[in-house]
N, C-alpha and C positions, 0 to 999 in steps of 0.2 A: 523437436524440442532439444533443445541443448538444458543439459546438466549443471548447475553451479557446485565450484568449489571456492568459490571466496567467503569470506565472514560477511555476514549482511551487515557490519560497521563498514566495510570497504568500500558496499554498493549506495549507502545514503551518503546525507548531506547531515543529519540528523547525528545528536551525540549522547548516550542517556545522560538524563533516565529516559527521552522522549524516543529511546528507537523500540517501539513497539512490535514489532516483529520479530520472531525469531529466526526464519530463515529462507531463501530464497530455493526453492527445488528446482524450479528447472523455467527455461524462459525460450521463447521463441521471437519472429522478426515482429511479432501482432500480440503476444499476447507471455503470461506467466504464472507461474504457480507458487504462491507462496504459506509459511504454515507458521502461526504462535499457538502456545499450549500454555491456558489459562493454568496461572500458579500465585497462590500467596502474594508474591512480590513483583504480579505482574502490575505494574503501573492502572491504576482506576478497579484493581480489584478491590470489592467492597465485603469485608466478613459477613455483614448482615441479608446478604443476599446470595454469599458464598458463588462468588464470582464477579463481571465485570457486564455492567450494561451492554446489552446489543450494540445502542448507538455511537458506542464508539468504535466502530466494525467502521463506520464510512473513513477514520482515520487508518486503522488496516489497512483497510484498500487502496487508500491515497499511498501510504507507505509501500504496498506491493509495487503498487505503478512507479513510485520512485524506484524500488532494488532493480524495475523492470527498465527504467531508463539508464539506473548506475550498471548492468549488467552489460547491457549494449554499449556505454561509454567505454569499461574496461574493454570490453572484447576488440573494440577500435582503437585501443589505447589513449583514450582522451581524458581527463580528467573527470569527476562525478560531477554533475553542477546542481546548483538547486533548483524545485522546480513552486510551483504556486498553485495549494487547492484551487477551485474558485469556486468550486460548490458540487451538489448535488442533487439529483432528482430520481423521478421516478423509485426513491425508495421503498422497498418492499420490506418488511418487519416480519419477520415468519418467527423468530424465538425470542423473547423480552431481555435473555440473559445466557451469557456465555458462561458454563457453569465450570466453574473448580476439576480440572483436571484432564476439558476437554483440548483437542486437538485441533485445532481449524484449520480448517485449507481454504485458503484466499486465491482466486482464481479474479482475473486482470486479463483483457481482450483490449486490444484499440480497437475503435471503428473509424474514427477522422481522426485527421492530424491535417492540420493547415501550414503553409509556410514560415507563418508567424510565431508558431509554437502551443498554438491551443491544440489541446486534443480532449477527446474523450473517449471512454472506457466504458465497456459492459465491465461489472464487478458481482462476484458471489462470493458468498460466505458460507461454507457446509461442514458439515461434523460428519461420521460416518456414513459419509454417502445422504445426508438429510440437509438440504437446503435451510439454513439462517436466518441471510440477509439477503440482498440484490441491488443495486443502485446504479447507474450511469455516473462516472464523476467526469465533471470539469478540471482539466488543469491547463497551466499553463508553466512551457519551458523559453524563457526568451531565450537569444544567442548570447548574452552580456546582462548573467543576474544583477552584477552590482549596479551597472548602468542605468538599467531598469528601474533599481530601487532605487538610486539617488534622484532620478528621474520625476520618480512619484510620491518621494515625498513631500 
């Protein structure tokens, strides 16, 4: 595992308020570690439940996967590009809510990556060593975002 010292603005595509992560720990060729620490002005925190819905852990995890691809583009010196949830499955729900002051470590593994740019991720969500979430995500990275999106509009 390689160690980050970049801001995790450096490694998205993302600009707040929507960069919900706070920071990239450390990343390898397959997989990454990522951590945000629910606060007040965390984006979709909710006073009334003092904290932020579980389900928005599957955008965490897309975000990890992104700091995990902007992380490898720096290290090559290539620019960050963006990339495309496309979904997710196999989700497992183990806590309804990320509460007010906890810590989470977002952990990000590839298993496939095709030529085309689809991959997918084992993803976990854990608090002190206590499993969250879990989900498989879809995404997709073409070679030529813009292209892409003109493409399919």
């Amino acid at each position: 595992m390689t160690n980050n010292h970049r801001p995790i603005s450096e490694l998205l595509a993302h600009r707040p308020p929507m960069v919900l992560i706070d920071e990239l720990i450390s990343f390898a060729s397959d997989s990454a570690h990522c951590q945000v620490t629910i606060t007040p002005d965390s984006a979709f925190y909710q006073r009334d439940i003092n904290g932020v819905q579980s389900y928005i852990g599957s955008e965490y995890m897309a975000q990890s996967i992104a700091a995990y691809a902007g992380a490898h583009d720096c290290q090559h010196q290539r620019g960050v590009k963006i990339g495309f949830l496309l979904g997710s499955r196999k989700i497992r729900c183990l806590k309804p809510v990320f509460k007010l002051g906890s810590t989470l470590d977002i952990y990000v593994t590839q298993v496939v990556q095709d030529e085309s740019g689809l991959s997918v991720f084992d993803c976990a969500i854990e608090c002190d060593n206590e499993r969250y979430l879990e989900a498989k995500i879809n995404v997709f990275q073409p070679a030529d975002p813009m292209k892409f999106i003109k493409e399919n509009q």
